[in-house]
C-alpha positions in Angstrom: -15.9 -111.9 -4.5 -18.0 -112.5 -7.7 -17.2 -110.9 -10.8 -19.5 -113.1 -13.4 -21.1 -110.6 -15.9 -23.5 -111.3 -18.0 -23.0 -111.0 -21.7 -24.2 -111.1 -25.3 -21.2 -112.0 -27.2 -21.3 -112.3 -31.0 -20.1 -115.8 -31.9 -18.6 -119.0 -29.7 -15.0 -117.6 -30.4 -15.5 -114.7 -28.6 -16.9 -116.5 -25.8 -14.1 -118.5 -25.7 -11.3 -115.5 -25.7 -13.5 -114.2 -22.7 -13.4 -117.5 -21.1 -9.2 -117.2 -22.0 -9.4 -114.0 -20.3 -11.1 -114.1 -17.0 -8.8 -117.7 -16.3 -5.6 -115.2 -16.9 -6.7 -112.5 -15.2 -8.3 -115.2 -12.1 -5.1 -117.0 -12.0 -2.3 -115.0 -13.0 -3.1 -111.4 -13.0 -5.2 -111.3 -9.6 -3.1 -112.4 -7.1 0.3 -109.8 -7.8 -2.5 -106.8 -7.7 -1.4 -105.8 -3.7 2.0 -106.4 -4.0 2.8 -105.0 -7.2 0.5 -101.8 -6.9 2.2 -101.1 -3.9 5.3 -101.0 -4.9 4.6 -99.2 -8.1 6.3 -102.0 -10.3 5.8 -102.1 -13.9 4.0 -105.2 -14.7 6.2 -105.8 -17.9 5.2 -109.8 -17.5 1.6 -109.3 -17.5 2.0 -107.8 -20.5 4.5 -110.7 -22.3 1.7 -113.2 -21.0 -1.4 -111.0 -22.8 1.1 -110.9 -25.8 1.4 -114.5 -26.3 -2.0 -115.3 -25.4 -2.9 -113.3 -28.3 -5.1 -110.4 -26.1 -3.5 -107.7 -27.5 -4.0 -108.0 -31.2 -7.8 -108.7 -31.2 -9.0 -105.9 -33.0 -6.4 -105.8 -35.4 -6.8 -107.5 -39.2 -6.1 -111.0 -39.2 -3.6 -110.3 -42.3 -1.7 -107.7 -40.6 -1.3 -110.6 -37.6 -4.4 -109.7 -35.5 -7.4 -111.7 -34.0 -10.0 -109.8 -36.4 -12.1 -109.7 -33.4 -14.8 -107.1 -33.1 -14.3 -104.0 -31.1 -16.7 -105.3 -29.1 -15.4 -108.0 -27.9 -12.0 -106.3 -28.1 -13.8 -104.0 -25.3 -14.8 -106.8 -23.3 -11.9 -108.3 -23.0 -10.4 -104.8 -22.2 -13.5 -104.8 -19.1 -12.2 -108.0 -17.6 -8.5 -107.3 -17.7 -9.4 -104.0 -15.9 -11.6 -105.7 -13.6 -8.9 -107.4 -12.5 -6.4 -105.5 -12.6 -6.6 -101.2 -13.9 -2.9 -100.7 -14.1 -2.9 -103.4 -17.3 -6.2 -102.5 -18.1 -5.4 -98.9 -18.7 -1.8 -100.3 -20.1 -3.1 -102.5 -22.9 -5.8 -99.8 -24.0 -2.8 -97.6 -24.8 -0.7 -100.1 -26.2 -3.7 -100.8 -28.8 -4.0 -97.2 -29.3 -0.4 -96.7 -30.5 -0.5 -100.3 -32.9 -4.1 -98.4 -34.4 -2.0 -95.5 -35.4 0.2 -97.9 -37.5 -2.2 -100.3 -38.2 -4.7 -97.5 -39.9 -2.0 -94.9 -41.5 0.9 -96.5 -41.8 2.5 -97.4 -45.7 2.3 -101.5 -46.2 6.2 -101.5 -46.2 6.2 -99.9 -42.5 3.2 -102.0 -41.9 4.9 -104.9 -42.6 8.1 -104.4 -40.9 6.5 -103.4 -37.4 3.2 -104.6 -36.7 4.1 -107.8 -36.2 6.3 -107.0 -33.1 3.3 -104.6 -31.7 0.8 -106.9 -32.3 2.8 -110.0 -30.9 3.6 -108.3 -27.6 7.4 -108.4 -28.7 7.0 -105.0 -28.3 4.9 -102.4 -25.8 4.1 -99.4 -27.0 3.4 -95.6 -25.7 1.6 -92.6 -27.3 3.4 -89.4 -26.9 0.9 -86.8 -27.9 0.5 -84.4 -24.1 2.9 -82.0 -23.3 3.2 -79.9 -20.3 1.3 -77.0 -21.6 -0.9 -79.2 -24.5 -3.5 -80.8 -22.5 -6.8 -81.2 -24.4 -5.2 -78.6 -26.6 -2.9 -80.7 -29.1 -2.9 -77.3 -31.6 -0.7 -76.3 -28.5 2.4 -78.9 -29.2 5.6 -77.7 -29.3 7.5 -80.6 -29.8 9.8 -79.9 -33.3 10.6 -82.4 -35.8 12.8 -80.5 -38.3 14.1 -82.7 -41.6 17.5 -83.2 -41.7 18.4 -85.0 -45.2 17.3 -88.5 -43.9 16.0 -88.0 -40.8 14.2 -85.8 -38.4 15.9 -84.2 -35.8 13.5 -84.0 -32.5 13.1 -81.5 -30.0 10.3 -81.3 -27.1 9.1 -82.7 -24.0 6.0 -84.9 -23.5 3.9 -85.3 -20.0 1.9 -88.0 -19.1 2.8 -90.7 -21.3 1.1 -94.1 -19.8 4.3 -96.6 -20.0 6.5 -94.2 -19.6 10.4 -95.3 -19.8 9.1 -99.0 -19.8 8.0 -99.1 -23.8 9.6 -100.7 -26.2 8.1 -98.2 -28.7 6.7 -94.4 -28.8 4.0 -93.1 -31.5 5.3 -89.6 -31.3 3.9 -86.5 -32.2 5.9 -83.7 -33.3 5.4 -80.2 -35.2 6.7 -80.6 -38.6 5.4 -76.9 -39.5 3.8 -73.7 -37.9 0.2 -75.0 -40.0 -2.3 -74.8 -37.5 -3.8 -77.8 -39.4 -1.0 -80.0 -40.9 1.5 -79.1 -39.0 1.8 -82.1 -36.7 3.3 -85.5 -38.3 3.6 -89.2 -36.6 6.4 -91.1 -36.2 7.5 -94.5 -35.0 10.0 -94.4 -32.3 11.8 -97.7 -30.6 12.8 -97.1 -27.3 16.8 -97.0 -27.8 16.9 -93.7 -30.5 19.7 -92.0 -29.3 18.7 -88.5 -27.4 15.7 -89.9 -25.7 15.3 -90.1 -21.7 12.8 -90.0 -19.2 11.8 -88.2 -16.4 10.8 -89.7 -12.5 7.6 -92.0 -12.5 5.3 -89.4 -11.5 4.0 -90.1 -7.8 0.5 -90.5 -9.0 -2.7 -90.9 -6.4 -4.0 -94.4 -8.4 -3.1 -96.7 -11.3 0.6 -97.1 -9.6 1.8 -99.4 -11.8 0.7 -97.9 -15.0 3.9 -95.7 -14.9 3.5 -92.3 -15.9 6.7 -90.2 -16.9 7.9 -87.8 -19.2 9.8 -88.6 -22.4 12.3 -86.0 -23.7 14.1 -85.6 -26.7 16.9 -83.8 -27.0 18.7 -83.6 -31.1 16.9 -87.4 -31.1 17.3 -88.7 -35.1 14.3 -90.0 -36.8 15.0 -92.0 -39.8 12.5 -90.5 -42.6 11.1 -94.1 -42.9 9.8 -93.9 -39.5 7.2 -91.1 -40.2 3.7 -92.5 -40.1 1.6 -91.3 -43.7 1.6 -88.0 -44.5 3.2 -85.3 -42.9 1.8 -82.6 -41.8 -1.2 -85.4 -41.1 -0.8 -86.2 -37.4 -3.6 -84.0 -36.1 -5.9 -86.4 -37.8 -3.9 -89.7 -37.0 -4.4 -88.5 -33.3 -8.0 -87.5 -33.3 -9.1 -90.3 -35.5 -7.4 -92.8 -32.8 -8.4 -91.4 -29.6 -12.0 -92.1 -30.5 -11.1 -95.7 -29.8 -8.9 -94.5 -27.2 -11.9 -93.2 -25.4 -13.9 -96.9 -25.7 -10.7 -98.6 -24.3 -11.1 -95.8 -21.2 -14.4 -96.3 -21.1 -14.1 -100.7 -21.1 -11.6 -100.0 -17.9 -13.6 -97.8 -16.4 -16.6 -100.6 -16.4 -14.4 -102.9 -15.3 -12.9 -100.9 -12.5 -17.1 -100.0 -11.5 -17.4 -103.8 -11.9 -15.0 -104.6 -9.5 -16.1 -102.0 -7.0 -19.9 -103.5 -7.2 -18.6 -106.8 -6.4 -16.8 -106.4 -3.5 -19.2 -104.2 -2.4 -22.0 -107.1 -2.8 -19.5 -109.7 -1.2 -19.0 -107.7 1.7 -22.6 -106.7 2.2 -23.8 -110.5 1.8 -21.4 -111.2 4.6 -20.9 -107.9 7.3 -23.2 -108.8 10.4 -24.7 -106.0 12.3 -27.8 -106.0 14.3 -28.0 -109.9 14.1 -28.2 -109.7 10.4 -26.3 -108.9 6.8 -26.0 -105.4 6.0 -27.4 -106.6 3.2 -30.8 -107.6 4.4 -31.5 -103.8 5.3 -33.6 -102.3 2.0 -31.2 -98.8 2.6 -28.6 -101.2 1.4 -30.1 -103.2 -1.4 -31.1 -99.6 -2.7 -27.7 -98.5 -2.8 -26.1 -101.8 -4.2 -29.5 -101.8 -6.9 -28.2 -98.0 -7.9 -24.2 -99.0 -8.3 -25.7 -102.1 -10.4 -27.2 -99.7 -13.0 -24.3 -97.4 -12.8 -21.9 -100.1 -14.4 -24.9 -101.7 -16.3 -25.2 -98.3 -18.3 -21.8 -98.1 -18.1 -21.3 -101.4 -20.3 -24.2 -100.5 -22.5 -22.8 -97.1 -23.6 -19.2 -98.6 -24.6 -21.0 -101.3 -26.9 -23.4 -98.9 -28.7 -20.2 -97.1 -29.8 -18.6 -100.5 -30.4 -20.8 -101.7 -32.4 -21.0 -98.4 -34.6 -17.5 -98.8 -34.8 -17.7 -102.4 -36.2 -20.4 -101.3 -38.9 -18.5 -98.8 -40.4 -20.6 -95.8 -39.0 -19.5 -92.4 -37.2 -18.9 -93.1 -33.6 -17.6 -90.3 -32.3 -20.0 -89.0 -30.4 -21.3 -92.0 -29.3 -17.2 -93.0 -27.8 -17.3 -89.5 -26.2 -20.5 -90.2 -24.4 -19.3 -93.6 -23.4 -16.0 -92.1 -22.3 -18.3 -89.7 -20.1 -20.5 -92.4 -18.7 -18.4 -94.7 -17.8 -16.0 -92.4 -15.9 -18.1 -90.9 -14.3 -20.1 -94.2 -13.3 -16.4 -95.3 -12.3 -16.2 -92.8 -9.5 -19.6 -93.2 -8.2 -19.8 -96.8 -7.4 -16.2 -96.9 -6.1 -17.2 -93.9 -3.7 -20.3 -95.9 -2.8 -18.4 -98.8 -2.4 -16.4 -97.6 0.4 -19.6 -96.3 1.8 -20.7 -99.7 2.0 -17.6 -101.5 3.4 -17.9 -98.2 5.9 -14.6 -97.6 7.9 -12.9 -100.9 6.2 -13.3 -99.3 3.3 -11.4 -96.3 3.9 -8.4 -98.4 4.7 -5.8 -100.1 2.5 -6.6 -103.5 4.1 -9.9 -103.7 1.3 -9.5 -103.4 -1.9 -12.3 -100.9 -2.8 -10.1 -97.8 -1.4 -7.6 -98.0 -4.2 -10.0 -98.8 -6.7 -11.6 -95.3 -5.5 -8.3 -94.0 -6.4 -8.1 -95.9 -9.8 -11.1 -94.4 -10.9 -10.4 -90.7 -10.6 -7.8 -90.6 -13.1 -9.9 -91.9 -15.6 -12.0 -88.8 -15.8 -9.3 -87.3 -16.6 -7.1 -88.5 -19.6 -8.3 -90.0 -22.9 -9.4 -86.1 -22.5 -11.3 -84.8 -19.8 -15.0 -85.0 -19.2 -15.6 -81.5 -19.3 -13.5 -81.8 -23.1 -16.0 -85.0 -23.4 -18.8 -82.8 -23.4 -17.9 -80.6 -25.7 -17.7 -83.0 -28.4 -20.9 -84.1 -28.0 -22.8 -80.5 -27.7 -20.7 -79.4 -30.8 -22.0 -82.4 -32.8 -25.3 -82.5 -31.6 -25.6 -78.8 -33.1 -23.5 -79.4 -35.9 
């Protein structure tokens, strides 16, 4: 299987961290993919290996201890992990979500204390914003942080947090008043606060070893010094980050379309039938010609935002359409992809079947498509 992409990277660094990238993911990431996915493992040493190779700090400031790369390349990079492997794809895009949090709001004092640990890989981190009946619809949190001299004393359940009870550290967000707009606050949470646990890995239909649980807290102490800025500013902190969010959904996404197309082409170049390749027959170039453009328009959509991101302009819509695109590219090239590898690709035996399953997810979380759409028809008439 090929996976060579073409690309227009902005200086001979960045080619060089791709370069870094697709020999990790080739060498080391690749080949645990079957076994580890299913068995649901965590992949806690893919992570430790991204960590020191310095792939999870790219788009952070180089004075804070990151690779001042461009989101763009941050993106690309985000692409070929997920290429290779979704799970860590998906993984790493949250764990830079929860370090942007810090990174962007944080004072300089809890700056300086914890990024280095989240940008080094020392740490992993989670983002604890869902709850069981606050979706798309975080004015819906219930989760109570209530001051007690100190600290905050912590209340709630959270759903769906990617990383689960294998984090190191939660970005949590919590109800500090009944405001319907500053009544959600950010904190910092390391793994071992006393009255945190976790619920069952959920038994999810892809991404098996991006585990997926609840995290519960139950009279959990908060030290005052862990809350992020403001309070009562969370609802911004978590709106302002899930824009980038949405490009590191929409990088995976690519990648998982990317992977799809390329085993697709492999197998074409190679099934005989009729005393040819499948993929002599022009019904079959068609189709392989139509998943190309999917991912191409895919890629192209995550890097407009990217780059409006880079120069200091309003992305938002732009992340929300590439969020859409992408995802929904995602799930058409891997359902053509087990068109093309026919009954072999409706089996476990190929690879394409549980990339089918990868994909669906990603329509899904970072906000759904149908939320995705919203955005953009509310700023378009704004």
């Amino acid at each position: 299987m090929t996976t060579t992409v073409d690309r227009l990277l902005p200086s001979e660094d960045a080619e060089a961290l791709l370069a870094l990238t697709r020999e990790i993911c080739t060498r080391e990431l690749a080949p645990q993919v079957p076994a580890m996915e299913e068995k649901s493992e965590f992949p806690e040493a893919a992570y430790r290996l991204l960590g020191r190779s310095g792939l999870l700090s790219l788009p952070f400031d180089e004075e804070q201890g990151g690779g001042g790369q461009p989101y763009e390349v941050y993106l690309q990079v985000i692409e070929e992990i997920a290429t290779a492997w979704p799970s860590v794809g998906v993984g790493t895009s949250v764990h830079s979500l929860t370090a942007n949090v810090v990174a962007t709001n944080a004072a300089d004092a809890m700056r300086e204390q914890w990024l280095p640990r989240l940008l080094s890989g020392d740490w992993l981190g989670a983002y604890c914003l869902s709850e069981p009946q606050a979706g798309s619809d975080v004015s819906g949190i219930r989760t109570r942080a209530v001051r007690d001299g100190d600290h905050y004393v912590v209340n709630g359940t959270k759903q769906w947090i990617s990383n689960g009870s294998c984090a190191d550290y939660y970005i949590l967000f919590a109800r500090t008043s009944d405001d319907a707009k500053r009544g959600l606050s950010a904190f910092l949470v390391p793994a071992d606060t006393p009255g945190m646990s976790f619920g069952a890995p959920e038994k999810k239909m892809g991404l098996a070893c991006d585990v997926t649980t609840q995290v519960i807290f139950e009279d959990a102490r908060i030290p005052a010094g862990q809350l992020i800025g403001e309070e009562g500013a969370g609802m911004r902190y978590a709106l302002g980050a899930l824009d980038a969010g949405r490009l590191g959904i929409a990088a995976c996404a690519t990648g998982i379309a990317q992977a799809a197309l390329a085993h697709a082409v492999t197998y074409a170049g190679e099934r005989q039938q009729f005393g040819r390749s499948i993929g002599d027959f022009q019904g079959m170039q068609f189709l392989l010609a139509d998943m190309a453009a999917e991912v191409e328009r895919a890629r192209a959509t995550y890097l407009l935002a990217a780059r409006l991101k880079d120069a200091g302009r309003p992305f938002s819509r732009q992340a929300s359409i590439a969020k859409l695109t992408a995802t929904d590219a995602a799930m058409r090239v891997t359902t053509d992809a087990v068109q093309v590898l026919g009954g072999n690709g409706y089996t476990r035996e190929y690879p394409v079947e549980r990339l089918f399953r990868d994909a669906k997810v990603t329509q899904i979380f970072e906000g759904t498509n149908q939320i995705q759409r919203m955005v953009i028809g509310r700023d378009l008439l704004r």
